[in-house]
DSSP file (Angstrom, degrees, kcal/mol; ACC not computed):
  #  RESIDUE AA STRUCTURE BP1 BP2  ACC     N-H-->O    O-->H-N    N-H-->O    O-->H-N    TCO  KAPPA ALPHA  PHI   PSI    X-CA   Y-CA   Z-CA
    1    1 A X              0   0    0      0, 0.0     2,-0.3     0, 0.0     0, 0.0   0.000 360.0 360.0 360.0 143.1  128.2  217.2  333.1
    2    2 A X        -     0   0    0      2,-0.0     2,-0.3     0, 0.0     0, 0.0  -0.884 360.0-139.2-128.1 153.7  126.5  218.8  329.7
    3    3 A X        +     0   0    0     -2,-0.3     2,-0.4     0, 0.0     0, 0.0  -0.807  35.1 167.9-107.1 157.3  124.3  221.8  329.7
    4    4 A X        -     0   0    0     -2,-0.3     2,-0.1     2,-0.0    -2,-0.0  -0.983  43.5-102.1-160.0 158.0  121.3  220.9  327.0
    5    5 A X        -     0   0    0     -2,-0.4    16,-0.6     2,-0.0     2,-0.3  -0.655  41.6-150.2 -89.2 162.7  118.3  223.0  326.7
    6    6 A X  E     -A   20   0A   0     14,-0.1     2,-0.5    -2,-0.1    14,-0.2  -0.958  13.9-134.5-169.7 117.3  114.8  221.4  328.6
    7    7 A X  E     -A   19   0A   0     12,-0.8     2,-0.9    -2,-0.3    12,-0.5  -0.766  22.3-162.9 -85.7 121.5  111.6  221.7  328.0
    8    8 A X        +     0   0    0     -2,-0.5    10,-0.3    10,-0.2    -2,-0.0  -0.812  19.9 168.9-116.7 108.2  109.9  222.4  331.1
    9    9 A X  S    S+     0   0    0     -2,-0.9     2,-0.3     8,-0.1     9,-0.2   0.384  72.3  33.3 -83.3 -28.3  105.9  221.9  331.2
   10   10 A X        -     0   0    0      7,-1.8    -1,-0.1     1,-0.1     6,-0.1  -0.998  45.7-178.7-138.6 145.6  105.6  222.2  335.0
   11   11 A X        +     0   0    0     -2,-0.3     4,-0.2     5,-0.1     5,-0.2   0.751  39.0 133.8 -91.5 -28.2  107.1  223.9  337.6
   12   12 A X    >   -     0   0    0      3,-0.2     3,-0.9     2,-0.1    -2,-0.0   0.028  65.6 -86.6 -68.7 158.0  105.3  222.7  340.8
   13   13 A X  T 3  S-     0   0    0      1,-0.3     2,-1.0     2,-0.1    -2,-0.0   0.530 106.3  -4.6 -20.8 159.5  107.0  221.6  343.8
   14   14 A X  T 3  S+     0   0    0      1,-0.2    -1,-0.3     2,-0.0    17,-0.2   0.400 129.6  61.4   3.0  30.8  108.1  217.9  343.9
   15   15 A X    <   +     0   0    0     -2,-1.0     2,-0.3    -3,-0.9    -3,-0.2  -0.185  64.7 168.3-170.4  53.6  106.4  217.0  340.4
   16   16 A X  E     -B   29   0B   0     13,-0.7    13,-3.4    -5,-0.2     2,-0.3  -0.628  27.3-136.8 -81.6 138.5  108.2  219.2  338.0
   17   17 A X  E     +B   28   0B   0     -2,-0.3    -7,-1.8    11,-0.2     2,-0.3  -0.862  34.4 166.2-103.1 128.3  107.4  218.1  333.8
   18   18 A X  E     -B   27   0B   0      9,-1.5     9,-4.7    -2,-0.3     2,-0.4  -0.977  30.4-148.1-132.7 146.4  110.2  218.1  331.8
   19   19 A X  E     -A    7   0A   0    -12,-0.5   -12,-0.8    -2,-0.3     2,-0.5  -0.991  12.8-152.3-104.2 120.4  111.5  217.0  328.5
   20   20 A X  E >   -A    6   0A   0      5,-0.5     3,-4.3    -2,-0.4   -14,-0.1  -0.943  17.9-119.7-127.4 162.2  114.4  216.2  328.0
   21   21 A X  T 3  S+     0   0    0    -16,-0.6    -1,-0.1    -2,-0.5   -15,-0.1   0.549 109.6  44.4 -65.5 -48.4  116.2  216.6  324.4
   22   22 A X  T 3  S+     0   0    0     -3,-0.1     2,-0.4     2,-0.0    -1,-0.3   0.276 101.8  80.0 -35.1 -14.2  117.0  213.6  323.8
   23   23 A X    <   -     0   0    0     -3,-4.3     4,-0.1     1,-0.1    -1,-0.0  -0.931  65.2-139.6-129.5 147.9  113.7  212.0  324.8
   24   24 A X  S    S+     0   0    0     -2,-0.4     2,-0.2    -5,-0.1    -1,-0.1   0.874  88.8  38.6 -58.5 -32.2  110.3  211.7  322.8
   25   25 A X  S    S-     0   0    0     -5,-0.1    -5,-0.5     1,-0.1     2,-0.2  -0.531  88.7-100.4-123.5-174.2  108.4  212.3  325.7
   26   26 A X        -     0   0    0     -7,-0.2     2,-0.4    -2,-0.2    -7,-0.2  -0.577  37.2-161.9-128.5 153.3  108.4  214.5  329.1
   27   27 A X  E     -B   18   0B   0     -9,-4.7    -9,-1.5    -2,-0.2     2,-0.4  -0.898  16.2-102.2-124.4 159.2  109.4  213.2  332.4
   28   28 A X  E     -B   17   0B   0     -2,-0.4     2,-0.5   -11,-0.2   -11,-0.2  -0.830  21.0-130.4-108.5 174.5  109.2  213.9  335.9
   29   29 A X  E     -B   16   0B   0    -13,-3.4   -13,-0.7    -2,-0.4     2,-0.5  -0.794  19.8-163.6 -91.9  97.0  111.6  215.4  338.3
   30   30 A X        -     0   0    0     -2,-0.5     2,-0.2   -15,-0.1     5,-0.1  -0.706  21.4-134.5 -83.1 128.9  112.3  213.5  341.9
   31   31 A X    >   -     0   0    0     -2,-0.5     3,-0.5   -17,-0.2     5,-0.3  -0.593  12.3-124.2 -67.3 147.6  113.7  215.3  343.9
   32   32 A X  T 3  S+     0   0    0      1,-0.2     4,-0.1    -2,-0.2    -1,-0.1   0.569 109.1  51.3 -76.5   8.6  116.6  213.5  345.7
   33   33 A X  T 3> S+     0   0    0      3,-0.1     4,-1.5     2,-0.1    -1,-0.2   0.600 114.6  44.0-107.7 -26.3  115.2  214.2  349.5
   34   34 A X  T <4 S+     0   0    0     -3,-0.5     4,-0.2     2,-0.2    -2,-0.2   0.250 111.9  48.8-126.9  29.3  111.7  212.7  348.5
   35   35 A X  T  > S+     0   0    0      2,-0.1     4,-1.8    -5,-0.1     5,-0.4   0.414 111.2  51.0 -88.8 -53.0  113.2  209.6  346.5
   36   36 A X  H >> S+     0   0    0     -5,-0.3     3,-2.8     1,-0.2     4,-1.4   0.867 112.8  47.4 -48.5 -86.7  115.4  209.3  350.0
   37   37 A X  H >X S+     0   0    0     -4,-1.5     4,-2.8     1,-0.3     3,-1.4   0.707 117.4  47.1 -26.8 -72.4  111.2  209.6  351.8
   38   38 A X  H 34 S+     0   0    0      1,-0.4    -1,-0.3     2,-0.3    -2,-0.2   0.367 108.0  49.5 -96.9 -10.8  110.1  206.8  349.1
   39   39 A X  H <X S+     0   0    0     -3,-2.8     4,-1.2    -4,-1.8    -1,-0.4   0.716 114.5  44.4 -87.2 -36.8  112.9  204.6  349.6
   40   40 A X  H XX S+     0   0    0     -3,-1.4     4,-2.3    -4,-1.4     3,-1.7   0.993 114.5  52.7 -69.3 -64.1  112.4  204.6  353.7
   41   41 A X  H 3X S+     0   0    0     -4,-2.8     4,-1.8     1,-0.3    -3,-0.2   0.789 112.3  44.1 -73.1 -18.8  108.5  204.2  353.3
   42   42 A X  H 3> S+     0   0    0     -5,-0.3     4,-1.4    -4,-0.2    -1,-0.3   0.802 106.1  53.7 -92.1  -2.4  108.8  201.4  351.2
   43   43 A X  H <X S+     0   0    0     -3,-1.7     4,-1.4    -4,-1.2    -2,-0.2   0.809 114.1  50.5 -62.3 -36.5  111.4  199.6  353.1
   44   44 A X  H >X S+     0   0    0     -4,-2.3     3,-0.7    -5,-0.2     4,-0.5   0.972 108.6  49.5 -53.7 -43.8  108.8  200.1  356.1
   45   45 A X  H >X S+     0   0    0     -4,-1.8     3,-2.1     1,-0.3     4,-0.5   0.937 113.2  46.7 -69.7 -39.0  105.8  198.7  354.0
   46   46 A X  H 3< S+     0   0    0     -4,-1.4    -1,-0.3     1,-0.3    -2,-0.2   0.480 102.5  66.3-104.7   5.3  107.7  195.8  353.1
   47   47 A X  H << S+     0   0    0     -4,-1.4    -1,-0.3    -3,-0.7    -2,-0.2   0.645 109.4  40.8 -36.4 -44.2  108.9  195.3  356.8
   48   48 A X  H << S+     0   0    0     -3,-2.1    -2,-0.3    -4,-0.5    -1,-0.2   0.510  90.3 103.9-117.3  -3.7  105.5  194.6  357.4
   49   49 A X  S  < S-     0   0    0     -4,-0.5     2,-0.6    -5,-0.1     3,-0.0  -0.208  78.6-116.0 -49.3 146.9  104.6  192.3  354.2
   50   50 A X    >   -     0   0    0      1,-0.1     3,-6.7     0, 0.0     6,-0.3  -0.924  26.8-137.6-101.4 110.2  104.4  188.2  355.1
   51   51 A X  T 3  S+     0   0    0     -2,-0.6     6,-0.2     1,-0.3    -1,-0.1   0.683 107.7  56.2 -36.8 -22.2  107.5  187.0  352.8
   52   52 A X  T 3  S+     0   0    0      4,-0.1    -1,-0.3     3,-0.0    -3,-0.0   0.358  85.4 115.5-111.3 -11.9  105.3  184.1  351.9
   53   53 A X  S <> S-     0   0    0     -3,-6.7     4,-0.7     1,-0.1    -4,-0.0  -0.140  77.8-117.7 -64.2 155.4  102.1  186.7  350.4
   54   54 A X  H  > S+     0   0    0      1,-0.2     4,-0.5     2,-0.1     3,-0.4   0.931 107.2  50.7 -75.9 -28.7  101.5  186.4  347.1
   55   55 A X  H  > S+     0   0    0      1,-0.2     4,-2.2     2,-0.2     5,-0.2   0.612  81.2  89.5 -86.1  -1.3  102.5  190.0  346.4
   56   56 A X  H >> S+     0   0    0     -6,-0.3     4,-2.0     2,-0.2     3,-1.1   0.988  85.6  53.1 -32.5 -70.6  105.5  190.2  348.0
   57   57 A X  H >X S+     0   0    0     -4,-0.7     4,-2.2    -3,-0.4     3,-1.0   0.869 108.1  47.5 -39.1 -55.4  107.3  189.2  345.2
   58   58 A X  H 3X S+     0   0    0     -4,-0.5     4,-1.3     1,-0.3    -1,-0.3   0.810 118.8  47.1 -84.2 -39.7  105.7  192.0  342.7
   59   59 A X  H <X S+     0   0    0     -4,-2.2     4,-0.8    -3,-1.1    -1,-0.3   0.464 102.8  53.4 -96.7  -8.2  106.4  194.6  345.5
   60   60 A X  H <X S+     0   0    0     -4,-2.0     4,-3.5    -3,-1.0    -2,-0.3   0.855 102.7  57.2 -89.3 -38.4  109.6  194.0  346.4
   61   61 A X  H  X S+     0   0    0     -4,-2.2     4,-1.9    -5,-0.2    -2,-0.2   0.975 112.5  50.0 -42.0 -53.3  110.9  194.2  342.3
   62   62 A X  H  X S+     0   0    0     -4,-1.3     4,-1.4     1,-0.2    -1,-0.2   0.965 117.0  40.5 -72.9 -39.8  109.1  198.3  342.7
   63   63 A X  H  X S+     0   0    0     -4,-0.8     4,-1.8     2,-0.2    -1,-0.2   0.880 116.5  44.2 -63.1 -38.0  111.3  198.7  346.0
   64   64 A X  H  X S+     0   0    0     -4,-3.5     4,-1.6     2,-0.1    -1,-0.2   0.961 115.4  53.2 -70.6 -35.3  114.4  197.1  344.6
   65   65 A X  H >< S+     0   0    0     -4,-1.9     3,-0.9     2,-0.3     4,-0.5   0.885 112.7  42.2 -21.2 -92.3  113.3  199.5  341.3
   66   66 A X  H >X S+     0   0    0     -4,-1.4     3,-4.4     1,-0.3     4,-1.5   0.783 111.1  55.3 -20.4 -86.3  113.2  202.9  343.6
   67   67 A X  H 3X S+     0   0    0     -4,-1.8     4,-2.8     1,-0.3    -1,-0.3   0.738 105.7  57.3 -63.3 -26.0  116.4  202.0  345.6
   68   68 A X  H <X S+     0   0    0     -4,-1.6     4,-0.6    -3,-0.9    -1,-0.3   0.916 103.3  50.0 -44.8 -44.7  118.0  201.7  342.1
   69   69 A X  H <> S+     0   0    0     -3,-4.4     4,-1.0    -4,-0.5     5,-0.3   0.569 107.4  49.2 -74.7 -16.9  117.3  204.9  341.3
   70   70 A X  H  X S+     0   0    0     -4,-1.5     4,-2.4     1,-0.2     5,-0.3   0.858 112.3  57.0 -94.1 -25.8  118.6  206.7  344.5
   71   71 A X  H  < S+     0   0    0     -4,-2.8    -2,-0.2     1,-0.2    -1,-0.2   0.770 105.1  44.1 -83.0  -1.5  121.8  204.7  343.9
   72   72 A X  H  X S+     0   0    0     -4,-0.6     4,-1.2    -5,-0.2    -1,-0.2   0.680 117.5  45.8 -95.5 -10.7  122.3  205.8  340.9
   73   73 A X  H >X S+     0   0    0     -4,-1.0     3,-3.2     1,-0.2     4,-1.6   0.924 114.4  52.0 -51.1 -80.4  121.4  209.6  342.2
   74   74 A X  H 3X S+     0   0    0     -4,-2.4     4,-0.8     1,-0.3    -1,-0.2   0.567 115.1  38.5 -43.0 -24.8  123.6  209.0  345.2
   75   75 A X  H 3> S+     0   0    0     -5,-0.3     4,-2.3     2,-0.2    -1,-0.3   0.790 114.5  53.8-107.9 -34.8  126.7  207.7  342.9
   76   76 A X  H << S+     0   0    0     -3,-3.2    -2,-0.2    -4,-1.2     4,-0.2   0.810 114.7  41.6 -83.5 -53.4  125.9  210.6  340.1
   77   77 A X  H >X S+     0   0    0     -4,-1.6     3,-4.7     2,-0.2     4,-0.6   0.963 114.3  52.8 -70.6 -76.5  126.1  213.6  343.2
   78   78 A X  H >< S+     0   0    0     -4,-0.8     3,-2.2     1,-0.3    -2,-0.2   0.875 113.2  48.2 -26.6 -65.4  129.5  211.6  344.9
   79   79 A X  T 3< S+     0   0    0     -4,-2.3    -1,-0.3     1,-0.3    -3,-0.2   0.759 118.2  36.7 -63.0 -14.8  131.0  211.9  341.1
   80   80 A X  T <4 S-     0   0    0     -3,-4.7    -1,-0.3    -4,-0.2    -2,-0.2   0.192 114.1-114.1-117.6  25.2  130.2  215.4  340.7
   81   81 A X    <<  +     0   0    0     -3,-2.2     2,-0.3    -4,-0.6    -3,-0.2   0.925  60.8 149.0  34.3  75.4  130.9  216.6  344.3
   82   82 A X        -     0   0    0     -5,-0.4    -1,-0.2     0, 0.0    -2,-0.2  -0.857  51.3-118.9-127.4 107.1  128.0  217.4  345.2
   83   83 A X        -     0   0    0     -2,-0.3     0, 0.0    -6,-0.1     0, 0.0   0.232  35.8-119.1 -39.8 118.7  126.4  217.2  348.8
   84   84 A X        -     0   0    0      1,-0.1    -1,-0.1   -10,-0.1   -51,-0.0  -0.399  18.6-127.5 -66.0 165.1  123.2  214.7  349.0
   85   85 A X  S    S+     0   0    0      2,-0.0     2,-0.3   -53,-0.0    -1,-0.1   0.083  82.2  46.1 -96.5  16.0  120.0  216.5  350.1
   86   86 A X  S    S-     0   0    0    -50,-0.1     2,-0.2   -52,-0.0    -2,-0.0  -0.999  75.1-111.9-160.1 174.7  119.5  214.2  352.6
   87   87 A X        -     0   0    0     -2,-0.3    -2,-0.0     1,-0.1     0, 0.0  -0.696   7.7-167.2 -61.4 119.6  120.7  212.0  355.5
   88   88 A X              0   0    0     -2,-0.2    -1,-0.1     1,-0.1    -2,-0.0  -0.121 360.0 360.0-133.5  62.3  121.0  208.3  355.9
   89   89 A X              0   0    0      0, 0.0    -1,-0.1     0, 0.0    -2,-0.0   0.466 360.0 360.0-103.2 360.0  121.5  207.6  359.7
């Protein structure tokens, strides 16, 4: 972990703007509990997808995408002992 100073453009609730130094432009901020929500509802949506649609394809890459990003959360909290903010039973 590094401390770095952040320029922070929003505060509100699950869609905080941030900069961070290193980057030209501002990002936003997931919370790990509503990445966790966005990972579930799209394994649901694509539960219900016909493998054979043409847009399967193009919507399973944004789901495999997502779950990338919580596994690299999930791996990123584990290394720094830090409890996840959410459940996955």
């Amino acid at each position: 972990m590094r401390e770095a100073l952040t320029e922070i453009y929003s505060d509100k609730t699950n869609a905080a703007i941030l900069r961070h130094p290193d980057r030209q432009y501002p990002g936003l901020l997931l919370q790990g509990d509503t990445l966790h929500i966005l990972c579930y509802k799209m394994d649901l949506a694509m539960s219900k997808i016909d493998r054979n649609s043409a847009s399967y394809e193009e919507l399973n890459e944004v789901r495999n995408s997502i779950w990338d990003l919580k596994n690299h959360y999930k791996s990123v909290l584990v290394e720094h002992g830090i409890p996840m903010p959410f459940s996955e039973i």
